[in-house]
N, C-alpha and C positions, 0 to 999 in steps of 0.2 A: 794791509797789516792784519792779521790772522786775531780774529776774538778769542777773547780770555774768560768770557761772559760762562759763569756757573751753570750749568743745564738742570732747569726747571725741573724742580720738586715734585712729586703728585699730591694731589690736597689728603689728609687725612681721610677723607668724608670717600675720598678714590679708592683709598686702601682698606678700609671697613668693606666697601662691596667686595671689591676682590678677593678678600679674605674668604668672606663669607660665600660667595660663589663656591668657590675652591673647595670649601669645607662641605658644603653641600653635593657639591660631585662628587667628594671623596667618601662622603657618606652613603649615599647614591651604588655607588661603585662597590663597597664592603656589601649594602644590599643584597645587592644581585648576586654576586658570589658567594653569601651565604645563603640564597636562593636558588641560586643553580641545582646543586645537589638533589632537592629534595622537589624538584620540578614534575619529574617522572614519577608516578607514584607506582608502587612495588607490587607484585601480582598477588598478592593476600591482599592490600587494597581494590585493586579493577576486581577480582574477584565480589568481594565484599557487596560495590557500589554496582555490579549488574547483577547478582541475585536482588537486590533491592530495587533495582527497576525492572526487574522479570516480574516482579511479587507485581510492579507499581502498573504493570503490561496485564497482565492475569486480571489484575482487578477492572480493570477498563475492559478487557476482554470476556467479561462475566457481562458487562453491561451493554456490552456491543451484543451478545448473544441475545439476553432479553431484548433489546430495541431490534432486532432484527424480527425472533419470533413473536413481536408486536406487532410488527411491518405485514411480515402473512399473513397475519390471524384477520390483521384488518383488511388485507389485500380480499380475502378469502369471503369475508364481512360484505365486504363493497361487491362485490360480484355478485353473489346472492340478492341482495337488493335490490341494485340496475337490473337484473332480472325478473326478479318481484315486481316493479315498476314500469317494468314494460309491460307483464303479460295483466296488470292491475289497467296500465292506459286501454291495451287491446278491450278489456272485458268493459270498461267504462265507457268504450268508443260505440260495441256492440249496443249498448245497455241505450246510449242517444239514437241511434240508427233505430231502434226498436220506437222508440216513441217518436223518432220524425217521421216513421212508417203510421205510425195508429196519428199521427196529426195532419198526414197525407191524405188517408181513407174519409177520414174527417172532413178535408176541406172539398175532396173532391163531391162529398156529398151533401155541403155546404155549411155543415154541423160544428165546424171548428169551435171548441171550447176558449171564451178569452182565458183559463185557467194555462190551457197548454203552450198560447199563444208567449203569454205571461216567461214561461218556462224556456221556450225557443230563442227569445230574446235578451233574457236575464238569467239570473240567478238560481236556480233552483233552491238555494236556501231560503230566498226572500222569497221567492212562490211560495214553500211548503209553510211559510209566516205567515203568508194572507191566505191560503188556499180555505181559512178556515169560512174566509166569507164570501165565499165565491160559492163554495157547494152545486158544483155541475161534473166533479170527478167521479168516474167511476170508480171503481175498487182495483180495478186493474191498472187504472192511470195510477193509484196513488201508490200503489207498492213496485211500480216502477219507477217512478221519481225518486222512491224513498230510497231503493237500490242504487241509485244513481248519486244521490247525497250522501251515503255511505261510504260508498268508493271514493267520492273524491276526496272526503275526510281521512279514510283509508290509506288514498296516493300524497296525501299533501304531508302525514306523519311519516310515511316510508322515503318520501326524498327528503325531507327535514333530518331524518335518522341516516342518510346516506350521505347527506352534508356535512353532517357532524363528524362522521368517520373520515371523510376526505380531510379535512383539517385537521382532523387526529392524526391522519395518514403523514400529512406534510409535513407536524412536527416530528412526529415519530422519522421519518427519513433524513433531517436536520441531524438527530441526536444521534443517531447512525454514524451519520458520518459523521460528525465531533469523533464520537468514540474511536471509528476506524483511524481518524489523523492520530487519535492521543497513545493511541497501541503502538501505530509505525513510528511514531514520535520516541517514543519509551524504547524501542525495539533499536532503533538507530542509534541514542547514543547510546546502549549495550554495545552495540556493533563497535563503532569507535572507539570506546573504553578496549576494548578486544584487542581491535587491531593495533594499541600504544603497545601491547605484550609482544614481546620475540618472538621468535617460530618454538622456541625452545620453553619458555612461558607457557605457553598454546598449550602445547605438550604435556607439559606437568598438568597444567589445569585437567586435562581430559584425561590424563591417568588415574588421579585422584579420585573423577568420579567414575570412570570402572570399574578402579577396585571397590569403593564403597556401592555398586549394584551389586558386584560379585557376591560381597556379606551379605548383605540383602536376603540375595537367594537361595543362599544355601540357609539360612534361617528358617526360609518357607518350606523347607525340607524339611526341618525338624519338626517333633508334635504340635500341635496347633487345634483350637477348636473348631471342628468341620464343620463348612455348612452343608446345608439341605436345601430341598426342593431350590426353586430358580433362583435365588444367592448364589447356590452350585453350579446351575447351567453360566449364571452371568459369570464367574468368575472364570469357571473355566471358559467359555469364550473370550471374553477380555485377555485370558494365556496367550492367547494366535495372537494377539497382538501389539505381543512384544517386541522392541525393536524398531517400531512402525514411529516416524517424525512427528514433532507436536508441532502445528500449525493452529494459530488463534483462527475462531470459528468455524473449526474442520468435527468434521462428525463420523468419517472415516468413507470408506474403506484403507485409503490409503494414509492419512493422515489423521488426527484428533487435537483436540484442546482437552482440557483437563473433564468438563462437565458431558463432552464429545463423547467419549470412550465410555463414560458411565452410563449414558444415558443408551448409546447404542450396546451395548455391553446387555442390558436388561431387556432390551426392545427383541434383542436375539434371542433370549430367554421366554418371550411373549408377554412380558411386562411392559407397560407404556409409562416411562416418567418424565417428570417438566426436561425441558429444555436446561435451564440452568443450576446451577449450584444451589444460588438463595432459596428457587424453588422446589430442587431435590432436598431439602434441610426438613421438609413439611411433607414429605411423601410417604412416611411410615412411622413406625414407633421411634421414638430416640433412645438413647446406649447410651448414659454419661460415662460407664466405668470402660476402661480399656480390657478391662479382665474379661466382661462379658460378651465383646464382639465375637461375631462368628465369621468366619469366611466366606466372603463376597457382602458382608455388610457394607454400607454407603460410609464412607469417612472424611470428615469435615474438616476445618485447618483454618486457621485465623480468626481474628473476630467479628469481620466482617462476611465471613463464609467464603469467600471467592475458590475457594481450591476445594476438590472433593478428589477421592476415589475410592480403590476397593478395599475392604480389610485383605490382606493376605495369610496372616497366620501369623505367631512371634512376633508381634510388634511390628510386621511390617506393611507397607501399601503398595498396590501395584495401579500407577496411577501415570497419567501422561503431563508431564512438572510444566517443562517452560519451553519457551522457544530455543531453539538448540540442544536440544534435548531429545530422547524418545523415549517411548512408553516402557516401563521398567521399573523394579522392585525398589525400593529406598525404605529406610527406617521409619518409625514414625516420630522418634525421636527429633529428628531433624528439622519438623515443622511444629507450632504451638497446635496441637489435638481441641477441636473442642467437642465434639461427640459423636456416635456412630447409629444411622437410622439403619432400621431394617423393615425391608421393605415385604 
């Protein structure tokens, strides 16, 4: 006989959760769909967020430069000294060979002084201490000895000073390479950001700044105040090198970094200036007013200094920007100015 038995209820306490699951996926669900849309972000955006990590690339790549030409200087430092240090052991080797000679003549003539003996076996410091009470040296022993305690006070300060640089050296190659990861770092999600834009995106992007070099240039045509003497050679040399790719810690011929191109720009000119930015900011007189730069004056950009290049004339710079980019005319508008050295 077939049951007639009512089929079990679900408890309240069942339908409260499942309610609330429900409502929560459904909420969940409106989420995402009003997230979708705005997932993708629009090329005035990726624009936007990689000039802010070209700027964030530049600045590490100022720093990367300095910790490099830290690296030579020291490299260059340590050479010198191991050198110093060697021909300092040679003359301090000669200097004992001289008196185990005069304490040889000595013995073979039975005369050996306990002063020299003293010396042969110990310290020359602690001898030149008691020599006083001994009084059997001659004047030729004693300005040979004295020779001989010099030099080693001599060699013990120049590898002390060669030590120092070596762990100077080590951090200095530490900081390096931080800086080198934090540049590729910066530089890659540019890349990325990039690559979410269309081929069409791309496109416009790189039209945009075309045409904005093109004003530029024709800018630098019009009046403008001239420079003189090597202002003039550097700038016009820095002209050849328009067009040429910005590459972080490049100094040219074929490529440059921002501080690269200035710095070799003047050097062409037979001017020697620092390596980087912060330290071209100190290389000559300063310019606060934009009125009074001249052409091929040094021009500064942020507040932190990271970016330099040339005056060009009309308000404009001929300067090597960022990665992806090449050497070429832009406004000065476009960057915060803070002053213009001349050198």
């Amino acid at each position: 006989m077939a049951s007639h038995r009512r089929p079990k209820q679900p408890s309240r306490a069942r339908v409260t959760v499942l309610t609330t699951a429900a409502a929560a996926a459904v909420a969940l669900s409106a989420q995402a769909a009003n997230a979708a849309p705005s997932a993708k972000p629009s090329k005035d955006e990726v624009k936007s967020k990689v000039d802010e990590l070209y700027q964030q690339a530049e600045q590490a790549t100022e720093k990367y430069n300095g910790a490099k030409e830290k690296q030579d200087k020291l490299e260059k430092q340590i050479s010198t000294l191991q050198d110093k240090v060697a021909r300092g052991q040679d003359e301090l080797n000669k200097l004992r060979d001289g008196i185990g000679t005069m304490a040889s003549a000595q013995y073979r003539t039975g005369s050996i002084d306990p002063s020299v003996q003293l010396f042969l076996s110990s310290n020359p410091d602690d001898y030149l201490d008691k020599a006083s009470t001994l009084d059997q040296l001659s004047s030729q022993q004693v300005e040979a000895l004295k020779k001989i305690q010099e030099k080693q006070r001599e060699l013990a300060q120049e590898r002390q000073e060669a030590s120092d640089k070596l762990k100077d050296l080590a951090a200095t190659r530490t900081e390096l390479g931080k800086k080198k990861q934090e540049v590729q770092g910066k530089l890659a999600d540019a890349q990325k950001l990039l690559n979410s834009l269309t081929a069409q995106e791309r496109a416009a992007l790189q039209a945009d700044q075309n045409r904005a070099s093109r004003a530029s240039q024709r800018s630098v045509l019009g009046p403008s105040n001239a420079g003189t003497g090597r202002a003039a050679e550097a700038f016009s040399w820095a002209q050849g090198q328009l067009g040429k790719p910005y590459v972080y810690g490049a100094t040219g011929l074929s490529s440059y970094d921002c501080s690269g191109l200035t710095s070799r720009a003047y050097g062409a000119a037979g001017v020697s200036i620092p390596r980087t930015s912060e330290e071209q900011a100190n290389a000559g007189t300063r310019i606060y007013s934009e009125g009074d730069l001249k052409v091929g004056d040094l021009v500064f950009f942020y507040g932190d200094l990271h970016h330099v290049g040339l005056y060009a004339g009309n308000g404009t710079v001929l300067h090597a920007p960022h990665t992806g980019a090449v050497v070429r005319y832009e406004s000065m508008g476009n960057m915060p100015f803070q002053f213009g050295v001349r050198i």
